[in-house]
N, C-alpha and C positions, 0 to 999 in steps of 0.2 A: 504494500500500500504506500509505501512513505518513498517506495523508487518510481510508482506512476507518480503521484504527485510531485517530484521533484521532473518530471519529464512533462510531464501539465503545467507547472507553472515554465520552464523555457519557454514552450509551443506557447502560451500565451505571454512573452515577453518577448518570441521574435515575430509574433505578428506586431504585436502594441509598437515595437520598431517599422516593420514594413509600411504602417500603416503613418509614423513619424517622415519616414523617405518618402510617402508619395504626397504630405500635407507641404514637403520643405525642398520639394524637386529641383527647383529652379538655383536654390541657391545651394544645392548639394554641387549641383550639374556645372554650376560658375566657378567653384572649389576646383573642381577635378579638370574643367578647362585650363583653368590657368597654370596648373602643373603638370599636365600630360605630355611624358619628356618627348622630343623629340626620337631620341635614340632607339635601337633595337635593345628588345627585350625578351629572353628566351628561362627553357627553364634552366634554374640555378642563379642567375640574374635576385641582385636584392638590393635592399636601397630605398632610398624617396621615392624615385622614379615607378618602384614595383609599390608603392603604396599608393600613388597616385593612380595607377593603371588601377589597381584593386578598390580604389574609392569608387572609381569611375565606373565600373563595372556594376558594383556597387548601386551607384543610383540610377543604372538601368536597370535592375531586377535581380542581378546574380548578387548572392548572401557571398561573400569571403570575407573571415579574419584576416584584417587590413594588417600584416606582420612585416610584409615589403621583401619576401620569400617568394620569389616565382617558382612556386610545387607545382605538383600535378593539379589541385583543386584549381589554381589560378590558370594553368595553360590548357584545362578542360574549358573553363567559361572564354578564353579567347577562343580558342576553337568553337566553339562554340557559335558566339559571335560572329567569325568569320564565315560558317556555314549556312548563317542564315542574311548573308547579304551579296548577292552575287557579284562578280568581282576580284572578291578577297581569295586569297590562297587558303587553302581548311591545314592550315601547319601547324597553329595554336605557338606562333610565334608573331608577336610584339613587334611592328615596324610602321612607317610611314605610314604605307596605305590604310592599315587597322587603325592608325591613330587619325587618319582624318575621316573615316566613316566614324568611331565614336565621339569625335566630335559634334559632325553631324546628327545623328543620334541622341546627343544629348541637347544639340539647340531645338531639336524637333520635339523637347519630351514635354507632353502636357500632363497636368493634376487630372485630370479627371480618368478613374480608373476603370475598372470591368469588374463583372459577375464572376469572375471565377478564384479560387485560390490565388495568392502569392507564394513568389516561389522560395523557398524554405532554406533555411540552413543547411550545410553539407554537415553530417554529425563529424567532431574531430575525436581526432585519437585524443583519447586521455579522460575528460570531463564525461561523457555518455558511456564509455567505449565498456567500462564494467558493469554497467544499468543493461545494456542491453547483452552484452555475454551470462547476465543470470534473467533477461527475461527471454531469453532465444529459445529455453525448454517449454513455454508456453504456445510460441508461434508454429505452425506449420508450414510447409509448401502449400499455395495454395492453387486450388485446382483453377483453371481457366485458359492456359497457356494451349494451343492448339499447337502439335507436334507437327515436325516439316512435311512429315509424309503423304499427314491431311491436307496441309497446305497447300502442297502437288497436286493433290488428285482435286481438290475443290478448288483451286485457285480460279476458275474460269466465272463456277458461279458467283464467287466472293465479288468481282467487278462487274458485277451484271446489276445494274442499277437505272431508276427510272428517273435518277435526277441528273441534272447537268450540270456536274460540278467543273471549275477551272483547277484542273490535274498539275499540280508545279512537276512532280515527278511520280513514278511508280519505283515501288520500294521491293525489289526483284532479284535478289542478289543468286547469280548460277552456283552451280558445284562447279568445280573447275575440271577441267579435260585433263584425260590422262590420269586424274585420281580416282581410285573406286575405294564405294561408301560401303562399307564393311565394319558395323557398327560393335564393337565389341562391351560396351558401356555405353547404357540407357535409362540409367535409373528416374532422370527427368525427362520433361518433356523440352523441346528445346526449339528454335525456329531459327531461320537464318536472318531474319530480318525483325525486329521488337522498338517498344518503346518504354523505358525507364522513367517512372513515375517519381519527379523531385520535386514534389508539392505535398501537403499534410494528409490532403485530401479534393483530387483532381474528377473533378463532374462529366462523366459520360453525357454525351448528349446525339438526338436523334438527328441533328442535322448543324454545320458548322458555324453556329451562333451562341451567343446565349441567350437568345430568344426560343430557343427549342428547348423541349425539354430533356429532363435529365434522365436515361437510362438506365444507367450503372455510375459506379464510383469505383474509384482505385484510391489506393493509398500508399504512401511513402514507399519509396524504393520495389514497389510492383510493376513486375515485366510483364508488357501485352502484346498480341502480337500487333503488327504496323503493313500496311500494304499501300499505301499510296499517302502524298500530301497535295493537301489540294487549297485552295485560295478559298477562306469564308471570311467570318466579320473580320474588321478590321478594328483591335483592339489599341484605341490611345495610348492607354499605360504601355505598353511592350513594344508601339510601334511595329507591330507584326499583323500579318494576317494569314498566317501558315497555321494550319491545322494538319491534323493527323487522321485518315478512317483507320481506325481498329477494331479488331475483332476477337473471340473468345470465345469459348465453350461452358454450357452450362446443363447439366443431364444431358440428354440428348441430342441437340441443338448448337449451333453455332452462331450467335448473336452480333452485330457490326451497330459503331456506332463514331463519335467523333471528340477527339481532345484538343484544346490549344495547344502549340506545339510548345509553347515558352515554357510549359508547363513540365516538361520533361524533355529525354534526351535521346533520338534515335540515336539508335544502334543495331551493330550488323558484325554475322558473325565472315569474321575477309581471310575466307578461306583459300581464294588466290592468291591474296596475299603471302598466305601463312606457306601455302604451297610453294610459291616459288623462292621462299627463303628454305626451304627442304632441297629444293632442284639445287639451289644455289649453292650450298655447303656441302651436299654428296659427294659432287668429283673434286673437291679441294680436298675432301678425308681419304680418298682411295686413293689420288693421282700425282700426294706429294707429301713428303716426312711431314707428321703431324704431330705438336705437341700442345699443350697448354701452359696457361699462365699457373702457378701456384705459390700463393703467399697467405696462407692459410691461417690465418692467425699473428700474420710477420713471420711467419717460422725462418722464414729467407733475412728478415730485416724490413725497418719501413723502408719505402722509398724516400726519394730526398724532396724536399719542399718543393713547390713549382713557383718560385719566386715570392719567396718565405710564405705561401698558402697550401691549404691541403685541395685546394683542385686549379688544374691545368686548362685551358685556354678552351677543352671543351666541354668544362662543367666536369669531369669523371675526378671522381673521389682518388685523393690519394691510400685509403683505408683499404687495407690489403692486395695493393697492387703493384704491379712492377713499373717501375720505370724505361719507356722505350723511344731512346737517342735517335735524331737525326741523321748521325753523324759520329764517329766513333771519338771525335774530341768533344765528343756531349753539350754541344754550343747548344739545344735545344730538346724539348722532350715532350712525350705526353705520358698521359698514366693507361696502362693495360690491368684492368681489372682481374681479378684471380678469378682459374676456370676458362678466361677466352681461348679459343682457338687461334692459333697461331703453324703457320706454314713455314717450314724450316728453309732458308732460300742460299745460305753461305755462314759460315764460321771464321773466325780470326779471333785470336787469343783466347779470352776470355767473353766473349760476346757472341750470340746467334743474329744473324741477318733473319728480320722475319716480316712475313705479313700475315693478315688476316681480313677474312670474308667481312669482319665488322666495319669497316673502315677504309680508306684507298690508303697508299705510302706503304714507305719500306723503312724498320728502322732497327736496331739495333739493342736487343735485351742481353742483360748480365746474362750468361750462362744459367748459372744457379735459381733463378725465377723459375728455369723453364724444365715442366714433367715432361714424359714420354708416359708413366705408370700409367699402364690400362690404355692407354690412346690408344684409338679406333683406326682399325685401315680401313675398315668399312662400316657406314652406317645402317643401323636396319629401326631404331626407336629414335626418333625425334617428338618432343613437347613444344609447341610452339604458343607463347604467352602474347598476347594484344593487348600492352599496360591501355592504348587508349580504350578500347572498347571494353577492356575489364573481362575477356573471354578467353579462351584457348582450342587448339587442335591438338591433337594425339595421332601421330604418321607411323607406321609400320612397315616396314617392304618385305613383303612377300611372293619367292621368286620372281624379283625382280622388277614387281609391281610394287608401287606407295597404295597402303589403302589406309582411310581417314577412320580410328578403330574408334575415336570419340570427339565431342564436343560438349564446352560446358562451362560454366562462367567463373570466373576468380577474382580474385582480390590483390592487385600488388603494391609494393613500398612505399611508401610519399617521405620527403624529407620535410613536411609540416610538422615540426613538436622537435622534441630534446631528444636525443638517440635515435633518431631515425634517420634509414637514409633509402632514399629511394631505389629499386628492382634495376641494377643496370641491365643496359640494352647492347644487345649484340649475340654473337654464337660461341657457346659456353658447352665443355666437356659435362656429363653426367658422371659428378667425382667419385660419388659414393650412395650407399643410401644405409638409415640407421632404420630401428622400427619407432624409433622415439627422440627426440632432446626434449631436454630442461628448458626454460628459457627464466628471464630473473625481472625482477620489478625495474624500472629505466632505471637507470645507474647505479646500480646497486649489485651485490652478490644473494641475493635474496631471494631463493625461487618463489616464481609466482605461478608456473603450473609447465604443462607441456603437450607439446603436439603432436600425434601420430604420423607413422606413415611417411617417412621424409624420403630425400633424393636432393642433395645438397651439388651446388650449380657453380655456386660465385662467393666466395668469404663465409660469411654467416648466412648467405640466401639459401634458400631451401622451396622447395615444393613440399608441402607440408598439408595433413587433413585441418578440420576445425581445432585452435589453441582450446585447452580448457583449464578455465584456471581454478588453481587450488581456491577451498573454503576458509573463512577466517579460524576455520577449527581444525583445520587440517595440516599436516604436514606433509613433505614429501615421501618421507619414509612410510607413511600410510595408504600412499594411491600407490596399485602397479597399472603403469600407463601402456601395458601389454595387454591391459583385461579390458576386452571390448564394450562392454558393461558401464566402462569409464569414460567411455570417449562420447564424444558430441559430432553428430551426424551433420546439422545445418545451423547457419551462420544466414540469416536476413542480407548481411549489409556481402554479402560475396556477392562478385558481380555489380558492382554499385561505384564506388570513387576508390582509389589508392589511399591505406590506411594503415597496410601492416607495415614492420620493422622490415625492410628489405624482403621479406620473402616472400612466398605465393603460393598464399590461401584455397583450398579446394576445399568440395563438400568432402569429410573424410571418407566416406566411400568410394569416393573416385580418387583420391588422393591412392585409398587401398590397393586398388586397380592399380594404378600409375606404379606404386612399390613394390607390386608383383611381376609386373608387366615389363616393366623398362631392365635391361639386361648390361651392368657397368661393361665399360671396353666394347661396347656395340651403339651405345645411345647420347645423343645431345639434349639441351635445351637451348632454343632460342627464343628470345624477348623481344619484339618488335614494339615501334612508336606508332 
């Protein structure tokens, strides 16, 4: 009782705010003009300039903890932004052009608002994150989610409609050529094309207005599916008039109706995507000495400062990575994260000549960073993670075929809060896999509980099932995190924004899957943006 009511009074203190930003628009909107840097702004990026973006964003609808930390949260709502103004590049990267549509944007924003929800805070690690880890044994999956399969075969009737709507696009995403769908994990239902519910509570309605009425309702962080966006009211407050037709199952039946689209966040599983970074990485593991980065802990030593900071020129964390030279008198450097793959190209003295799929350039690692243990000459398990979309693929090659053996949503790293650091991106060896780690309260030695099911990638990253943390009554020496009994199947906020410590979150059932499935010295993971 006393954890809803501390979750009722937020929801009612970040409306009492939303509803403060749309009484005091204009002179929010004049703030954030006046300091919206000129300069490019990416993630990693912090400063004025990323607080000014984040005000700005701000009083056009997106909730961000104004920190001046350009994380995932903050290059989700640029992207954001950028997709819904044509034009813009969809990079969720901070530059001229974005800076003069928010402008625009903001001279255009009037007080008079709309019928429907505002759009709600993204929960942060820390403050909710243990409210909702002891209310997650109440929630369930819940039914509505129309499987791709249905999807396929009724797809014809779904757009078969007696109104004449203006179609901006159809939401249609193929299987890609050359893969076969060889499902070997299906415990949810899944669609390649949904919409991500970031509002309290978002009003279905029968036709793209709020003049129609209200259907169905959704709530906070619920995925539906999404099949077309089509032009209805046009709502002041958002400056938008992109709407969503969705649809859903319910007993029998298959129900369609309509969302604002400011209201949430398409999303699509980009399974070409995911596919051609598998093509991509194949013949570099079979057709050239293949090793990896590994500084496990520093086991190697940290690397040296990049101009007395702990990240280099592109945002990548010095924390457990090698250092890799331009040039063998080390005029210059970047950081190679632990785990990447790297292509052996020439040796001299103490140094390998290397590249990697992650990256263009050739540069030069200490010797000693660099494993061979376990390195693959050939792949046959690849994990392929979509920090943007928040989803993954599962590739298997079986003679000689890729077949797609899963799909299914995740959760990865944000460097938002104190010990966190975001999922690096690139193509990462499959180091190890444990049935379990510890993990400890932020900065401390202090277990706070643990997670099943791992398959460790990059430093401390992991593909890991649902964390569960220990009771205030409990100690560790009292849970075994081997007894399935203990573990936590489903996490709400999986599949929704970047939240965990570096690593990536699956429902632990599929995580189970994945730590049976994936075979060390045969299998990668790759992380894409």
């Amino acid at each position: 009782m006393t954890i809803m009511c501390k979750l009722g009074w937020r929801t009612l203190a970040i409306a009492l705010l939303c509803a403060v930003i749309g009484v005091m628009v204009w002179g929010g909107g004049a703030r954030a003009a006046d300091t919206l840097p000129p300069t490019i702004l990416r993630m990693g990026s912090q400063g004025d300039g990323v607080e000014a973006l984040q005000r700005t964003l701000g009083t056009l609808g997106y909730s961000l903890v104004e920190d001046g930390i350009y994380g995932p949260v903050t290059r989700w709502a640029v992207w954001d932004f950028q997709r819904r103004h044509d034009g813009l590049a969809n990079d969720g990267v901070y530059g001229p052009q974005t800076r003069a549509y928010l402008l625009e944007a903001l001279a255009q924003q009037e007080e008079n608002g709309d019928d429907e929800e505002p759009l709600t805070d993204y929960i942060q690690e820390g403050l909710e994150e243990d409210h909702y880890l002891t209310l997650q044994s109440e929630l369930q999956v819940k039914p509505g989610l129309v499987p791709q399969a249905a999807v396929d075969e009724h797809r014809a009737s779904l757009l078969v409609s007696e109104d004449d709507y203006d179609i901006i696009k159809e939401l249609h995403t193929q299987f890609p050529e050359g893969l076969v769908k060889e499902l070997a994990y299906d415990q949810y239902p899944m669609a390649y094309d949904y919409f991500l519910v970031t509002t309290n509570v978002l009003n279905v309605r029968a036709e793209p207005t709020t003049r129609s009425p209200i259907v169905h309702r959704l709530n906070y962080f619920d995925k539906v599916n999404a099949i077309q966006v089509v032009r209805g009211q046009y709502l002041d407050r958002y400056q938008s008039d992109r709407w969503y037709r969705i649809f859903w199952h319910t007993q029998d039946r298959i129900e369609m109706g309509f969302v604002f689209g400011m209201l949430g966040q398409e999303r699509q599983f980009r399974l070409e995507d995911m596919f051609e970074q598998v093509l991509a990485l194949d013949p570099v593991v079979e057709h050239s000495e293949v090793g990896y980065i590994f500084n496990y802990r520093h086991i190697h030593g940290m690397a040296p400062a990049y101009e007395g900071g702990n990240e280099d020129a592109y945002g990548e964390s010095r924390n457990q990575s090698a250092p890799g030279y331009v040039d063998l008198e080390r005029s210059d450097f970047r950081y190679f994260p632990d785990g990447l793959f790297v292509s052996i190209l020439d040796q001299q003295d103490d140094h390998y000549l290397v590249s990697t799929p992650s990256f263009s350039g050739e540069y030069w690692i200490p010797r000693n960073y660099i494993s061979f243990r376990n390195a693959p000459s050939r792949l046959r398990f690849v994990v392929v993670v979509d920090d943007m979309q928040q989803n993954q693929g599962a590739f298997e090659r079986v003679d000689d075929q890729w077949q797609l053996v899963s799909y299914t949503y995740t959760t990865t790293g944000t460097r938002e809060g104190p010990h966190h650091f975001a999922t690096p991106k690139g193509h990462f060896m499959a180091i190890e896999r444990r049935p379990f780690f510890w993990y400890f309260e932020p900065g401390t030695s202090d277990i706070a509980g643990f997670a099943p099911y791992t398959i460790r990638f990059s430093g401390g990253g992991y593909i890991h099932g649902v964390p569960v943390q220990l009771r205030d009554d409990q100690t560790a020496q009292e849970v075994n995190p081997n007894d399935p009994s203990n573990h936590q199947e489903f996490l709400f906020t999986i599949g929704t924004t970047p939240r965990s410590r570096k690593c990536v979150r699956n429902f632990t059932s599929h995580a189970k899957f994945l730590y049976h499935w994936l075979k060390i010295g045969e299998g990668a993971v790759i992380v894409i943006d």
